[in-house]
C-alpha positions as a printed Julia matrix, in Angstrom:
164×3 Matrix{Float64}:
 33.69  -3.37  39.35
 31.47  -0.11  38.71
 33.12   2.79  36.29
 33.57   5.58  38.56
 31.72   9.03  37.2
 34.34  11.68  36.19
 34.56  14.4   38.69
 33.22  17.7   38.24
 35.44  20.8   39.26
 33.27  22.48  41.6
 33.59  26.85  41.71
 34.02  27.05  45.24
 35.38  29.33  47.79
 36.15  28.92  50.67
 33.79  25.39  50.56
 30.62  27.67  49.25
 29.61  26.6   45.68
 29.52  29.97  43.89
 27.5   28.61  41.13
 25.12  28.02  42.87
 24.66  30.81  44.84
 22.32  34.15  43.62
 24.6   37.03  42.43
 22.34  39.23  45.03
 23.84  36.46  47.89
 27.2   37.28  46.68
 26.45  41.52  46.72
 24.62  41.03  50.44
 28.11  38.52  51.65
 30.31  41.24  50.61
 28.06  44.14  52.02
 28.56  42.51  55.66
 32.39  42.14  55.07
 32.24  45.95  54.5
 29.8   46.69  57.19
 32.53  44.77  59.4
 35.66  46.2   58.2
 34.04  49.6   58.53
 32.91  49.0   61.88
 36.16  47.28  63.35
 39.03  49.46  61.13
 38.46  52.99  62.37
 40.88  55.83  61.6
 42.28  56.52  57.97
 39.94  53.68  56.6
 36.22  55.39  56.82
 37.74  59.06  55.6
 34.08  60.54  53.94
 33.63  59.81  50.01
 29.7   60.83  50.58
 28.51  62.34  46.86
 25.4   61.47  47.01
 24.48  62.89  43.17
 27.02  60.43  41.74
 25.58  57.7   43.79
 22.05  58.32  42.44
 23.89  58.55  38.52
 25.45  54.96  39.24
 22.67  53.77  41.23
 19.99  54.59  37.82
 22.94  53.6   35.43
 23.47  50.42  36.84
 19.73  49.28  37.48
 18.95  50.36  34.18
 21.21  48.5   32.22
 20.1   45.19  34.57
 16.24  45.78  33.45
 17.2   46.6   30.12
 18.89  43.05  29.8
 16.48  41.47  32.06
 13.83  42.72  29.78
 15.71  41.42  26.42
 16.12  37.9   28.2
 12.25  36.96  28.75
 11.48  38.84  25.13
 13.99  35.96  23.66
 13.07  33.02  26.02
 16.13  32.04  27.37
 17.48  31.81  30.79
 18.79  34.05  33.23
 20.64  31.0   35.46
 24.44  30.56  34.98
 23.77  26.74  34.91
 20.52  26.54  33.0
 20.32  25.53  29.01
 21.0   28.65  27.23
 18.59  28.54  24.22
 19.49  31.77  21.89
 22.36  34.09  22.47
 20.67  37.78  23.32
 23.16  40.3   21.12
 20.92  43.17  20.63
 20.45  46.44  23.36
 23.4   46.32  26.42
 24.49  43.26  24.79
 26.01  45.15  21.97
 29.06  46.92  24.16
 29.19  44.05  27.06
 28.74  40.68  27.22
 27.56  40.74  30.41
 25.27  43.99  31.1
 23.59  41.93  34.17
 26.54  41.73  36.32
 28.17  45.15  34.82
 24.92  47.1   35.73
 24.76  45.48  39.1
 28.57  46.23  39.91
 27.42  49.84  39.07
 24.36  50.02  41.33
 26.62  48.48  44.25
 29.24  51.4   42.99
 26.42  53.69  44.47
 26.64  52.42  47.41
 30.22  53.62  47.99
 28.54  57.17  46.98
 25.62  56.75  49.6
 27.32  55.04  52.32
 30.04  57.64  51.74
 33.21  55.31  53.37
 35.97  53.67  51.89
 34.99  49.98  53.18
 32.16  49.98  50.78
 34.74  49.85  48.05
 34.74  46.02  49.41
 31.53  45.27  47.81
 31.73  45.96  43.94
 35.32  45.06  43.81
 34.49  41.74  45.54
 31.62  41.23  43.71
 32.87  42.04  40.3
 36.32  39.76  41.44
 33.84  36.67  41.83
 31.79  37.9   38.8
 34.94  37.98  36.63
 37.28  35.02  38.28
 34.21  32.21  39.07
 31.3   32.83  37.44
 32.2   34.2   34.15
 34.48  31.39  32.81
 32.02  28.98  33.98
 29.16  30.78  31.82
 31.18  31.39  28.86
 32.6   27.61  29.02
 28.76  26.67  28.95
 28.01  29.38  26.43
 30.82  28.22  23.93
 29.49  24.6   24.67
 26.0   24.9   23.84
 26.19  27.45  21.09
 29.57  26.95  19.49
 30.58  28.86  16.53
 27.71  31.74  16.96
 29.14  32.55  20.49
 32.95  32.68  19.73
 31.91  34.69  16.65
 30.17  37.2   19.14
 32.87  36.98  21.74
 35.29  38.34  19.32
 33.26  40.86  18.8
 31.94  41.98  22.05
 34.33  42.31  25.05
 33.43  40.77  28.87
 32.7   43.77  30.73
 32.73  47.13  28.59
């Protein structure tokens, strides 16, 4: 009789494996939900929010930060994929105040898009994004993180919170 592998939990929802899916998949799936609610819920839900100067401050924050990191990843070598081998721990730049300036900057660029778009349904898509971020995707990297680096990453976890 064959020894049966042990079975991976798989980060799914709603049958999609999140892990395996872009960030920029999840931002565009959660633009359409707001696209549709906006469309279909009219009334009270689309009252104007349209500031378009805070929309360009979020919009430069938040893709900032992301190239900043970006940058400080391919400097150091190491991966940008959830589920690759992380290699070295980047700590220096954005990394200093967040452990994760990626998905923080890109939850602040979608934040622009509530600015732009100017209608509450666009709230959907950096709340839903930075719900998956923080629920799935997170605890899955920092599992792997804590894993592969040990002592060096819970030393910088204390240190450094999740988001800000």
């Amino acid at each position: 009789m064959r020894a049966e592998k042990p079975h991976k939990k798989k980060e799914t929802v709603f049958g999609v494996d999140l892990l395996g899916t872009p960030p920029p998949v999840i931002a565009a799936f959660f633009v359409f939900v707001a696209f549709g609610v906006g469309l279909t819920l009219p009334g009270p839900f689309n009252q104007p929010v349209r500031c378009l100067p805070l929309g360009f401050v979020f919009l430069v924050l938040g893709l900032g930060v992301m190239l900043w990191a970006l940058f400080l990843f391919h400097r150091r070598g190491t991966t940008l994929y959830p589920t690759g081998r992380a290699s070295k721990l980047v700590i220096e730049g954005p990394f200093r105040f967040s452990r994760n300036p990626l998905y923080l900057g890109a939850t602040a660029a979608l934040l622009s898009g509530v600015f732009f778009w100017g209608e509450w349904p666009a709230l959907i898509v950096p709340f839903g994004f930075f719900m998956v971020m923080d629920r799935v995707l997170i605890p899955f990297e920092e599992r792997h993180l804590q894993k592969h680096l040990g002592a060096v990453y819970r030393d910088y976890r204390k240190r450094v919170r999740r988001w800000l």
